[in-house]
Structures are given as C-alpha cells and as structure tokens.
C-alpha positions as CSV (number, residue, x, y, z in Angstrom):
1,X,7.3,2.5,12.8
2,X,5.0,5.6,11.6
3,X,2.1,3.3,11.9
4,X,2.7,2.0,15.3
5,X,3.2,5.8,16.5
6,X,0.3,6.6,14.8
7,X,-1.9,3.7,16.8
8,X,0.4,5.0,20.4
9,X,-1.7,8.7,19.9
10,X,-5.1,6.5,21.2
11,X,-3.3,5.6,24.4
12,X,-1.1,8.6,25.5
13,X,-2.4,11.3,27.7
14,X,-5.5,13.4,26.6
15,X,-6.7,16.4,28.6
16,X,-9.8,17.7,27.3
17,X,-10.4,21.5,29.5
18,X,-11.6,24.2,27.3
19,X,-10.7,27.2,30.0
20,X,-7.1,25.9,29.2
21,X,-6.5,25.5,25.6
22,X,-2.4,25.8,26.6
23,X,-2.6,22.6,28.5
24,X,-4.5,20.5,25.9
25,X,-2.6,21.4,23.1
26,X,0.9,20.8,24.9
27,X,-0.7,17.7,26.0
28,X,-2.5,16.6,22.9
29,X,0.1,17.2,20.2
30,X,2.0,14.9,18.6
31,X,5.4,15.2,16.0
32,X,5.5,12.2,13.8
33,X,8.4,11.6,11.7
34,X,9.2,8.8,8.9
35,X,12.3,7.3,8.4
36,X,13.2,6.4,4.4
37,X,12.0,2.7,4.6
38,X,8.3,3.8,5.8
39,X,8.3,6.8,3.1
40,X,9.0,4.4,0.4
41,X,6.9,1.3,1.8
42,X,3.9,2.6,3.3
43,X,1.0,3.8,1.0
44,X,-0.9,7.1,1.9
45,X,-4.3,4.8,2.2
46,X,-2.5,2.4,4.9
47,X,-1.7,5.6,6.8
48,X,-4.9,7.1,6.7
49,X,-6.9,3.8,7.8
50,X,-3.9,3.8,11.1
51,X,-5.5,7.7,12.1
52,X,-9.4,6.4,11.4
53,X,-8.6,3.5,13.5
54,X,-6.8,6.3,16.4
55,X,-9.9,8.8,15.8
56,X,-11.9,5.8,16.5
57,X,-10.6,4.9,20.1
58,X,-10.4,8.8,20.7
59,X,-13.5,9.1,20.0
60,X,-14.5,6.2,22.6
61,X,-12.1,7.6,25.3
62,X,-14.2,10.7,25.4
63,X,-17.6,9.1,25.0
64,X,-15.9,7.8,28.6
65,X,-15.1,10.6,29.9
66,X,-18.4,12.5,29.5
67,X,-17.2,15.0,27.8
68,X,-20.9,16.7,26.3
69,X,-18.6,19.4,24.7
70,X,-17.1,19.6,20.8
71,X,-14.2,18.0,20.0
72,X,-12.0,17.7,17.5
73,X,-9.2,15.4,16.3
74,X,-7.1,16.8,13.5
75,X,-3.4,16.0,11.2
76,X,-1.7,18.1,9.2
77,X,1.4,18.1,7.5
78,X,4.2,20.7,9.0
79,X,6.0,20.9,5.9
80,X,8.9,23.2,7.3
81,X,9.5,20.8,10.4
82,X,8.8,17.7,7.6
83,X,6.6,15.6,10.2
84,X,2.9,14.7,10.9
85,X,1.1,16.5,13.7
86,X,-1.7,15.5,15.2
87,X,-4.2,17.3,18.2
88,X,-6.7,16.7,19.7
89,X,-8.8,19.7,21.0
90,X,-11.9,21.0,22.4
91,X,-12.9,23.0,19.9
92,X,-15.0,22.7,16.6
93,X,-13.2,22.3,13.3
94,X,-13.4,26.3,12.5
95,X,-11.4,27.3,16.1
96,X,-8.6,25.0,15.6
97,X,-5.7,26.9,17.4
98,X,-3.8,27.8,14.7
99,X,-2.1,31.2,14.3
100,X,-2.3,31.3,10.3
101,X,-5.0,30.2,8.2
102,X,-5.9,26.8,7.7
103,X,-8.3,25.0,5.2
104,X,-10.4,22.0,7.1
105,X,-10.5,19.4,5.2
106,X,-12.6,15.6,5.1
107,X,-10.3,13.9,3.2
108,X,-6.3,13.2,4.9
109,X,-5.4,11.1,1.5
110,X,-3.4,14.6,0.3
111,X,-2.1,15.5,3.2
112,X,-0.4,12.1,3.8
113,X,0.7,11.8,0.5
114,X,2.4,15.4,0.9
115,X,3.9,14.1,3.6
116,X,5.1,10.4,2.3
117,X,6.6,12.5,-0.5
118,X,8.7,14.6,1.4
119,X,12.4,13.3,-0.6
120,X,14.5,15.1,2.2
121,X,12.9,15.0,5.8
122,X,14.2,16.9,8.5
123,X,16.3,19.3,6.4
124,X,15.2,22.4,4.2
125,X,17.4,23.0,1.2
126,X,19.4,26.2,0.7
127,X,16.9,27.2,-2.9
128,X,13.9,27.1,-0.3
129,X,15.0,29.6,1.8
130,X,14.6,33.6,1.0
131,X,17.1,36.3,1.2
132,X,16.4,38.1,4.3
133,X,16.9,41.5,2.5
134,X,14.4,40.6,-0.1
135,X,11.7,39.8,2.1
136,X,12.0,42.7,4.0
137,X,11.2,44.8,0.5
138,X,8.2,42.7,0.0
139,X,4.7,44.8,1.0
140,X,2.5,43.1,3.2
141,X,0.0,42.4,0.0
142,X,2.9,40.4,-1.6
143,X,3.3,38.4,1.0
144,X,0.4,36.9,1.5
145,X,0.2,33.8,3.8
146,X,-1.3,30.4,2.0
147,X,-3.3,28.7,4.2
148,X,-2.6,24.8,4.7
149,X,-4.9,21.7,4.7
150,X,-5.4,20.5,8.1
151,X,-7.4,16.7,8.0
152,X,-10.4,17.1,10.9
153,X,-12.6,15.1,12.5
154,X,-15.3,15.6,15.5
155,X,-14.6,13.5,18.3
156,X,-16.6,14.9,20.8
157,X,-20.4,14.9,21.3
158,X,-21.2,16.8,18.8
159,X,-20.0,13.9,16.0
C-alpha cells in the first residue's frame, strides 16, 4: 500500500501561491504510514524509486502550470508521529517551512530506511519519553534541538 500512496501524491491537489505558504502546505502535505507487512517487505531503494517516479510527474505538473518560480518537493521522516511526510512548496530547499532546524539532504536512502525500521509505528514507548520535572531543570544550552534530514528536490523552474 505505502507504494501506491506514495505514486497517489502526483495526482492529488497541488496549489503552488507563494503569498500563501498556509494554503500550500495544508494542501501539499501528505502523512504516510506503513503497516507491518510493507515495513518488513519493501526495501528502502523500492521506496525511493516510488518518490523519484512522484517528483518526476510533479515536476511535469508544474512545467504545466507555468509556474517560473522555485519549487521544491521534499520527505522526511516524522519520527514522533512514525510516518512519512511529504510537501511540496514554493520555496528553495534552504526556506523549507519548518519551525526547527533541518539538514537538506540529496540522498532519501536514510531517511526511508529510518523509517522502514521503525519496530513500533504509531506508538512512543514509555523509556522515550522525559520526566516533565527534569526537563524543566534543563538550561536552554542543554537542550539543544538536533536538526533532522529532510530528502529535497527542486521541482520548479529553477531545477
């Protein structure tokens, strides 16, 4: 299934309108989930040729459309919800509309493979969670944010 969903992204709604980034990415976001039998079965390189193949007919839906700005497709693992994501945005790769830090990155291989390796999707086990009275002892410098991977790749005209 996480292969056909994957292919669905080239055909669903895509609103390109950089004076509203809201409306593109509420429109242009997509949750993927796995269920066991895909985790276990698919490899990481069949997922990755089912986005290049997607990037590829997003990429010829804007040539369509006109659209003479930058665009950007892009994946990345959400590791707390345990699911793909995928966008598509006009923006270049370094203003992707992310509220934390984020590494742009060529190569999806990891990211899927993060992803594919998830043993317990959908849940987060008790050890992964901090005590709320710790954390709030933390200083800011100890609680530095790691910035995650996010697979990108220009769609637009400026590909």
């Amino acid at each position: 299934m996480l292969l056909t969903w994957i292919a669905e992204v080239a055909d669903e709604p895509l609103v390109l309108e950089p004076a509203d980034r809201r409306v593109e990415w509420e429109t242009n976001t997509w949750s993927l989930g796995a269920a066991d039998e895909d985790r276990s079965s698919l490899s990481a390189a069949e997922v990755v040729a089912a986005f290049e193949r997607t990037v590829a007919a997003i990429q010829e839906r804007i040539l369509g459309l006109n659209f003479s700005e930058a665009a950007t497709f892009y994946v990345w693992h959400d590791e707390q919800a345990r699911q793909l994501r995928c966008s598509t945005g006009s923006v270049p790769p370094d203003a992707l509309p992310f509220g934390g830090p984020y590494v742009a990155s060529d190569d999806l291989g990891p990211i899927v493979e993060g992803f594919l390796a998830d043993s317990e999707p959908g849940s987060i086990a008790w050890s992964d969670l901090e005590d709320v009275q710790s954390r709030s002892e933390q200083t800011e410098t100890e609680s530095e944010i790691v910035p995650f991977h996010v697979w990108v790749s220009s769609v637009g005209a400026s590909h």
